[in-house]
C-alpha positions as CSV (number, residue, x, y, z in Angstrom):
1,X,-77.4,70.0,29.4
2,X,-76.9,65.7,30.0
3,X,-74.0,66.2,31.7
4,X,-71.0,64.1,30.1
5,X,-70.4,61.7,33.6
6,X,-73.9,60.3,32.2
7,X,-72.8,59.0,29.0
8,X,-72.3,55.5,28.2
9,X,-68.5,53.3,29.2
10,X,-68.1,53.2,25.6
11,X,-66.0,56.4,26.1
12,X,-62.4,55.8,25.4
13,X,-62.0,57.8,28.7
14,X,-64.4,55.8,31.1
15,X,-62.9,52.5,32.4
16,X,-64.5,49.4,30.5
17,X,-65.1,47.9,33.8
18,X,-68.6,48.7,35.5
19,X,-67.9,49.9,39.0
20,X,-64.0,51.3,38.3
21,X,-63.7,55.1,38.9
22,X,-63.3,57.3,35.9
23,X,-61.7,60.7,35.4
24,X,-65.5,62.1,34.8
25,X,-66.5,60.3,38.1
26,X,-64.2,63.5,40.1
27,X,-63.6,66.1,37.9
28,X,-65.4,68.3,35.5
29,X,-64.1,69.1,32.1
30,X,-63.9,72.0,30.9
31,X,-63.0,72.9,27.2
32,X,-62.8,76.2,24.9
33,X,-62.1,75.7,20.9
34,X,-60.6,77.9,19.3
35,X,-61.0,77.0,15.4
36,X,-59.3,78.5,12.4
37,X,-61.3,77.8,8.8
38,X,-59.0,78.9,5.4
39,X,-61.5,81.1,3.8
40,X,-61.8,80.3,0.0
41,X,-60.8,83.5,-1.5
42,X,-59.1,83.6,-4.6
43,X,-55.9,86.0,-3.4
44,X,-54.3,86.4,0.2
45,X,-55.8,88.3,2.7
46,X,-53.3,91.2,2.4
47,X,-52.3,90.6,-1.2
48,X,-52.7,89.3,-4.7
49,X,-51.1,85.8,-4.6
50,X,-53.2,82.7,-5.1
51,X,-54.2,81.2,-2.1
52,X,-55.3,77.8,-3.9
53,X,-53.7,74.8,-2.0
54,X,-51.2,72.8,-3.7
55,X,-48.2,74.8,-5.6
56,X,-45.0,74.2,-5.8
57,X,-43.4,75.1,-2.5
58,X,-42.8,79.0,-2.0
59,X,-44.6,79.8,-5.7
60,X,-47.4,81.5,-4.2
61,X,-45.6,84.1,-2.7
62,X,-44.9,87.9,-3.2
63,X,-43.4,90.4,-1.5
64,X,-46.5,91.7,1.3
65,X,-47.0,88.0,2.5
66,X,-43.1,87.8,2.6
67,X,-42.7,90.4,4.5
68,X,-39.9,92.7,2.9
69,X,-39.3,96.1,4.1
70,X,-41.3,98.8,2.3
71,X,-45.0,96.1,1.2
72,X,-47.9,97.6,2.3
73,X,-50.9,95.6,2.7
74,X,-54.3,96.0,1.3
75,X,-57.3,94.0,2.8
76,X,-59.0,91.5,0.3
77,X,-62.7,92.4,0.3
78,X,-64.3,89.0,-0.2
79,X,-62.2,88.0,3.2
80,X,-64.5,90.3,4.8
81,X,-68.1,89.3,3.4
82,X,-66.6,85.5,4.4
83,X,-66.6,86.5,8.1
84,X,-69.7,89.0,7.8
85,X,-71.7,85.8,6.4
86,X,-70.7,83.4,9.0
87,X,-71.1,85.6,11.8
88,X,-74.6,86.8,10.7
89,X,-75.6,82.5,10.5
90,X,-74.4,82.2,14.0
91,X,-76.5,85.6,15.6
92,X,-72.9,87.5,16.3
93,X,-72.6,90.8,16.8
94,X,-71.1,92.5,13.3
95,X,-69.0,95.5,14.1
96,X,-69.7,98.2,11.9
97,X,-66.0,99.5,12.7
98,X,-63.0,96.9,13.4
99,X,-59.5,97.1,13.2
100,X,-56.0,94.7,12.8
101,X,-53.4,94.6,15.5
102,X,-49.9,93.2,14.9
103,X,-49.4,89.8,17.0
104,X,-45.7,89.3,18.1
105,X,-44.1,85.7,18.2
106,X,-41.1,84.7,16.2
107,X,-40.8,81.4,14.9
108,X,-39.5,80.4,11.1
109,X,-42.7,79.6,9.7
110,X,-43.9,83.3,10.3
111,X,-41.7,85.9,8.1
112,X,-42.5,89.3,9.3
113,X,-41.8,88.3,13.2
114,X,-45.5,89.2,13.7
115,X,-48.7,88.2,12.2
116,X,-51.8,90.6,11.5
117,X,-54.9,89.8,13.3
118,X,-57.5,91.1,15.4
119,X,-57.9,91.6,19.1
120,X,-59.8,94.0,20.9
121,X,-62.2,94.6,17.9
122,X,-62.9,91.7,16.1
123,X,-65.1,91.9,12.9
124,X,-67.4,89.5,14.7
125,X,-68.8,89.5,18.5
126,X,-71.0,86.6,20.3
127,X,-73.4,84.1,18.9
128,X,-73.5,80.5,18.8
129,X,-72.9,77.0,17.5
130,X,-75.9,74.2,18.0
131,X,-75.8,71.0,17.1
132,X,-76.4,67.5,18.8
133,X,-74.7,64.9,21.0
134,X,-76.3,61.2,20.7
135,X,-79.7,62.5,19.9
136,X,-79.5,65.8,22.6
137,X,-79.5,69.4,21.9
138,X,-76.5,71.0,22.6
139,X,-75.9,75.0,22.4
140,X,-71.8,76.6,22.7
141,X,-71.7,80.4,23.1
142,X,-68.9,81.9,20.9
143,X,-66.5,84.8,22.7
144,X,-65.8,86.5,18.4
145,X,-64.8,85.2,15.2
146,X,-61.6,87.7,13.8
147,X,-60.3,87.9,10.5
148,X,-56.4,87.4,10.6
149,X,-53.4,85.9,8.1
150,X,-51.8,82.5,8.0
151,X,-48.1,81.3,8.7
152,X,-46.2,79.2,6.3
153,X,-45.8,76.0,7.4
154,X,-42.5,73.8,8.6
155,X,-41.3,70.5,7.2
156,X,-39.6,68.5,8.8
157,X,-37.4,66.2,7.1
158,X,-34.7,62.8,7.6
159,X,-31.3,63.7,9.2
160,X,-32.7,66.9,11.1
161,X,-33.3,68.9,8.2
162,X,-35.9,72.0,8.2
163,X,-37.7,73.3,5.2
164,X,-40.5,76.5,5.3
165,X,-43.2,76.5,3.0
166,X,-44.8,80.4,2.9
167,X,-47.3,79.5,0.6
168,X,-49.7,79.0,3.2
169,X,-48.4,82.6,4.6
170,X,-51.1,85.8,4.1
171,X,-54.0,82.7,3.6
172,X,-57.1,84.5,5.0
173,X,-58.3,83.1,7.9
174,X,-61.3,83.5,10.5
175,X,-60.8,82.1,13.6
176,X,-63.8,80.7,15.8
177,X,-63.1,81.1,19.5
178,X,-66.0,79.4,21.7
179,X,-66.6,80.4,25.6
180,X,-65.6,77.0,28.1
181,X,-68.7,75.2,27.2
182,X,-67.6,72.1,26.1
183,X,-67.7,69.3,28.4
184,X,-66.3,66.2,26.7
185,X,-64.1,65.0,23.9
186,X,-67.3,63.8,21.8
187,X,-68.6,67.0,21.9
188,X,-65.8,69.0,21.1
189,X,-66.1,66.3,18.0
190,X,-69.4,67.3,17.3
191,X,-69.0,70.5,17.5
192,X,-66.4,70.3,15.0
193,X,-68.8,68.6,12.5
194,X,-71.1,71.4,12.9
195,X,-68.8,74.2,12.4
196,X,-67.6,72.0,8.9
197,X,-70.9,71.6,7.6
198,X,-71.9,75.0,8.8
199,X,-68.8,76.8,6.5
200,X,-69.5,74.3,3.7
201,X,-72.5,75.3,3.0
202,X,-72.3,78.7,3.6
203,X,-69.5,78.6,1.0
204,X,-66.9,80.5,2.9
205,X,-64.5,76.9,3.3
206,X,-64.3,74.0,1.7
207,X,-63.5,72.4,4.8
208,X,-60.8,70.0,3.8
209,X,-59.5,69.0,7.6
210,X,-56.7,66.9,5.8
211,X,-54.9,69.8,4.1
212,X,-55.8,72.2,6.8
213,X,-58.3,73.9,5.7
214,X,-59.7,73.7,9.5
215,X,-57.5,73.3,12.6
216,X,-58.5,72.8,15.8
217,X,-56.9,74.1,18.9
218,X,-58.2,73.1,22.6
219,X,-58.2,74.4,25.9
220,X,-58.8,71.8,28.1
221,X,-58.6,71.8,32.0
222,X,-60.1,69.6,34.6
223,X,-62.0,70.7,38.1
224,X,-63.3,69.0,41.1
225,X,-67.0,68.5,40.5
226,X,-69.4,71.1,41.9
227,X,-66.4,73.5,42.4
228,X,-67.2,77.2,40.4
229,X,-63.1,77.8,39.8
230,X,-61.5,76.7,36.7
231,X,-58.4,74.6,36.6
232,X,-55.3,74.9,34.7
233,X,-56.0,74.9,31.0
234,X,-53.4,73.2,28.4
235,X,-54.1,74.4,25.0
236,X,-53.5,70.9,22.6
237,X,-52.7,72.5,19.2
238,X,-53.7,71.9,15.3
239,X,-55.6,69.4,15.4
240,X,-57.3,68.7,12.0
241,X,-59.5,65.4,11.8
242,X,-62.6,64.7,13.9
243,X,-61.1,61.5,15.1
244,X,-57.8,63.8,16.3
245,X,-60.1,65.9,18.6
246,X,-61.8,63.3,19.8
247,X,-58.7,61.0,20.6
248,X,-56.3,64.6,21.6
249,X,-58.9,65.7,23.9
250,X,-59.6,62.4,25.8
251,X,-55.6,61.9,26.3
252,X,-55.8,65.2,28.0
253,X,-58.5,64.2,30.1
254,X,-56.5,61.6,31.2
255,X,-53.3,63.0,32.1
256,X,-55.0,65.7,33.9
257,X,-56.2,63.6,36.2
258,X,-53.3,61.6,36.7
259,X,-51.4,64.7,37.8
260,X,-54.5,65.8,40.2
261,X,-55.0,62.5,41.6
262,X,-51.1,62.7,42.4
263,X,-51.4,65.7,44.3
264,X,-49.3,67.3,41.3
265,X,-50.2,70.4,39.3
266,X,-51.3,71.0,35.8
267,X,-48.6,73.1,34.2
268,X,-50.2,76.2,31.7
269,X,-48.5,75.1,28.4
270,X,-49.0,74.6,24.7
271,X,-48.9,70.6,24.3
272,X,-48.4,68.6,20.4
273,X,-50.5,65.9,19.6
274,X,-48.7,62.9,18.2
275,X,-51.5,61.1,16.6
276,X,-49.0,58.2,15.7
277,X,-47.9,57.7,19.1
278,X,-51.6,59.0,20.9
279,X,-50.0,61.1,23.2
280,X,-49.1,64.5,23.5
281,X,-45.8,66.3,23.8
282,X,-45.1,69.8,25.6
283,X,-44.3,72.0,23.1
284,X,-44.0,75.6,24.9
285,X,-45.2,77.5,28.0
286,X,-48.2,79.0,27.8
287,X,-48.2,82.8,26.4
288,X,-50.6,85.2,28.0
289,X,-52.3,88.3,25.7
290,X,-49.5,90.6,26.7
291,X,-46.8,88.4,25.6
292,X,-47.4,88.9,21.9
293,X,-47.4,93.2,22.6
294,X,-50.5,93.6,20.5
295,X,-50.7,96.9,18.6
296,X,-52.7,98.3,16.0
């Protein structure tokens, strides 16, 4: 693999000047994606609604993806075949026997205080994602690919004012989580383009970044070159447009190695990106596995 201190200044992280030290010049980056595609089923994952973007807000609801005491859910076939065909074009590992675990946070957009997904036997195991990066051959093992249910999502109005939209909420998802192979913002970009095409044509997504049909989360963290431990990651969250990555990612990059060079630490925490502003806001601390209590 061309390692990424070898690409050309043109980088939005590299300094335009010739001799002047980069970020890439001392450190290593590392990055893990974790992408979630929509999956274009007619209904929910768990229920019968329609999961077609663009109603009215809160129309495509029902009790199951609302959560009310006594729904039961029942799991939508064709989310299943979605996830069995993507991981059999990227060489996983299908499970012949997998299960759902509830995942604990609260937060308004989510309205049964957990959300079903999968964790310690995901529908999909291994495989990977290959695509190029200016002209070279570039391969990123995946760690699974899980089936799991959407939140509903917040607006945020003038004067303060909140609103929750649960359409979204039960939308059948599979999340892609890749190993730490990534090693620079333009890859993570390609990457991304890869993955789109790959679910486009495969049928299972249409792929629409702008409505968030894919989102992007990244784990980025930064180590001294030729050291084997890996730094503090900050995961940058929902990022949907290539150009988002790209920019999100390379911020990162950035204030990493501002806080290293300081002698300061990375803090583990879930960071915003304000594409308006190109910066990135600390959002939450970082939750470990056992923070969300998983059980089936």
């Amino acid at each position: 693999m061309t390692s990424p201190s070898s690409s050309s200044s043109s980088s939005p992280s590299s300094s335009p000047s010739s001799g002047a030290a980069t970020p890439l010049d001392r450190y290593e980056v590392v990055i893990g994606l974790e992408v979630h595609a929509q999956l274009s089923t007619r209904s929910k994952i768990f229920s019968g609604s329609s999961a077609a973007f663009g109603a009215e807000p809160n129309a495509a609801t029902d009790p199951v993806c609302l959560g009310l005491p006594g729904t039961l859910p029942v799991l939508n076939a064709a989310a299943v075949l979605c996830a069995v065909k993507l991981g059999l074009a990227v060489g996983s590992h299908i499970r012949e026997s997998c299960r759902f675990t509830r995942k604990h946070y609260f937060y308004p957009d989510l309205p049964k205080g957990f959300q079903i997904s999968q964790f310690d036997e995901p529908i999909c195991e291994g495989g990977t994602i290959r695509f190029r990066v200016r002209g070279e051959p570039r391969t990123v093992r995946l760690v699974r690919i899980h089936l799991e249910e959407d939140a509903g999502k917040n607006l945020h109005a003038a004067a303060g004012a909140s609103f929750v939209d649960y359409n979204r909420a039960g939308v059948p998802l599979c999340e892609i989580v890749s190993e730490p192979d990534v090693r620079s913002a333009e890859e993570a970009a390609e990457y991304m383009r890869a993955l789109r095409t790959l679910v486009r044509y495969l049928g299972i997504c249409d792929g629409n970044m702008e409505e968030g049909s894919m989102r992007c989360d990244a784990n980025v963290s930064l180590r001294l070159r030729g050291a084997e431990r890996l730094g503090t990651k900050a995961e940058i969250k929902n990022m949907n447009s290539f150009k988002n990555v790209r920019d999100a990612i390379e911020h990162e990059v950035r204030r990493q190695a501002a806080l290293l060079d300081r002698g300061e630490r990375v803090i583990q925490e879930t960071r915003l990106w304000d594409a308006a502003r190109g910066l990135s806001v600390a959002m939450r601390s970082k939750e470990h596995a056992h923070d969300y209590r998983y059980f089936p």
